[in-house]
SENUDREN-699743 format. One record per residue (C-alpha): residue in one letter; chain; residue number from 1; z, y, x. Coordinates in steps of 0.001 Angstrom, whole numbers, plus 500000, padded with zeros to 6 digits. Example, Ala and Ser with C-alpha at 12.3 -4.5 7.8 and 13.67 -1.06 7.14 Angstrom:
// SENUDREN-699743
A,A,1,507800,495500,512300
S,A,2,507140,498940,513670
END
This chain:
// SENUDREN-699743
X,A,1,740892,051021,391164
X,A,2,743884,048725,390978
X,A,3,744369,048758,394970
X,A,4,744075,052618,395060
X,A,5,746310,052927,392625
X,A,6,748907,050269,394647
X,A,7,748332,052057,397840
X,A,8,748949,055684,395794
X,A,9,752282,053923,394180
X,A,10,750903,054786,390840
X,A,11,750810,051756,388116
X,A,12,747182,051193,386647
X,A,13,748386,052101,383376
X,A,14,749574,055109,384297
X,A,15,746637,055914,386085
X,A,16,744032,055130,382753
X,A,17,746371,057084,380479
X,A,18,746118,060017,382302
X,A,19,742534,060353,382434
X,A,20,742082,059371,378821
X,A,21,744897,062318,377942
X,A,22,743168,065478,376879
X,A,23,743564,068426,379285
X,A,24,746808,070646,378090
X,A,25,746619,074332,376940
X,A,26,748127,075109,379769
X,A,27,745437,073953,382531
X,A,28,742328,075149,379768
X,A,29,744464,078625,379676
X,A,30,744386,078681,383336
X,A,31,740843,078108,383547
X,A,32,739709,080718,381411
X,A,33,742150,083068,383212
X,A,34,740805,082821,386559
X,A,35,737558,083078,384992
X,A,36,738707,086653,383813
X,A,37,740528,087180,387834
X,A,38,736986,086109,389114
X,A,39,735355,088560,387140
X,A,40,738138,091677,387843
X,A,41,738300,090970,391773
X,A,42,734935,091258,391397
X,A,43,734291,093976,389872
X,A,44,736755,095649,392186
X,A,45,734631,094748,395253
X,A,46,737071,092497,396077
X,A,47,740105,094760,396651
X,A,48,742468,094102,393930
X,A,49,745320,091866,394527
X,A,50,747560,090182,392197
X,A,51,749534,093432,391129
X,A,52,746389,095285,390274
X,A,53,744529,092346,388874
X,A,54,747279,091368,386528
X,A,55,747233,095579,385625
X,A,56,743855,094971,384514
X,A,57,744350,091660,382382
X,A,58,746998,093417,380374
X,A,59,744499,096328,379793
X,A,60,742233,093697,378295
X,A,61,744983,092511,376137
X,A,62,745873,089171,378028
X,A,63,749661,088182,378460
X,A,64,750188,086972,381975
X,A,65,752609,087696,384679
X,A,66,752044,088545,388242
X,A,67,753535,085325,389537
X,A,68,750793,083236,387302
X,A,69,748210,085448,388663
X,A,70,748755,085194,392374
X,A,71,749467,081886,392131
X,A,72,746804,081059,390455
X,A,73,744228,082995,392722
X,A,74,745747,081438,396117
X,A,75,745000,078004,393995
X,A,76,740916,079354,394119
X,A,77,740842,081143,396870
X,A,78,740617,084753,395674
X,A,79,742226,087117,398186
X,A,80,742089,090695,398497
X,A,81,739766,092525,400954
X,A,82,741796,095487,402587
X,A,83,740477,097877,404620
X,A,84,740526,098118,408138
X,A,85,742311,101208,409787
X,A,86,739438,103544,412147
X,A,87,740721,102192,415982
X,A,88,738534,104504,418319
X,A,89,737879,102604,421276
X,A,90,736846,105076,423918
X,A,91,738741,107392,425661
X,A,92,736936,110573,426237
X,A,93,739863,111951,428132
X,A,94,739902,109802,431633
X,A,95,740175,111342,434239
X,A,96,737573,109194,436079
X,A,97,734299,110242,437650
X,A,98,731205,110621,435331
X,A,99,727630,109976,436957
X,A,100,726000,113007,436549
X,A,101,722729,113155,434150
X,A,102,719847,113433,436942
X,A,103,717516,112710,435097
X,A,104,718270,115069,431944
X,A,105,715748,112935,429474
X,A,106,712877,113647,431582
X,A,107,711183,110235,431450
X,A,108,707838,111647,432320
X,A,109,707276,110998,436179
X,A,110,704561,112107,438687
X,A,111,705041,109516,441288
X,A,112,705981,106071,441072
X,A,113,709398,104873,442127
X,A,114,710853,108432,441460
X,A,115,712929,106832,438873
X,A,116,714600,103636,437736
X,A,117,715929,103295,434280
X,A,118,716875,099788,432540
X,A,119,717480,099023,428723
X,A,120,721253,097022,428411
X,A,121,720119,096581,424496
X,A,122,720321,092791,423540
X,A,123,716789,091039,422844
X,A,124,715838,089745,419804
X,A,125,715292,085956,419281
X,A,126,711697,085262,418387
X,A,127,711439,083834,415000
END
């Protein structure tokens, strides 16, 4: 312990007193709160940020400000999901050539090689 604490430039002593000090209100305030953030974000399914989460805390009667909050979810990793904006990708309006439907879902056949179809669906992995 003595070398990790040379190579961290921390003195020993230093080092043991601050794992024998208890943990401050502060840090055991924190903890509880982001228990409460946890348990808002998810009950939001994930889409409240810090504004909205920190909205919710004061409905519940905690004292916190939005600064706390959002710093305190970056710390744990609790982000917002937003949603993603509809992006259609296909243009219906080209003016290129469309094959024409020959076979009009008629997949019934008297001879053979009267018509070729293929499937461009991706195959399953066997399990």
């Amino acid at each position: 312990m003595r070398k990790m604490c040379e190579v961290l430039g921390v003195s020993a002593s230093g080092y043991y007193a601050w794992v024998g000090r208890p943990e401050s209100r502060r840090c055991r305030a924190n903890r509880e709160l982001v228990v409460q953030i946890r348990l808002i974000h998810r009950r939001s399914r994930e889409t409240y940020g810090s504004p909205r989460v920190t909205e919710e805390l004061h409905d519940h009667g905690l004292s916190c400000g939005e600064n706390r909050v959002a710093a305190l979810m970056r710390r744990h990793g609790i982000r917002a999901q937003g949603k993603r904006k509809y992006r259609a990708t296909t243009n219906s309006r080209h003016q290129l050539p469309v094959a024409p439907n020959i076979l009009n879902r008629q997949f019934t056949v008297d001879r053979p090689n009267a018509v070729w179809v293929s499937d461009i669906s991706v195959p399953q992995q066997a399990t």
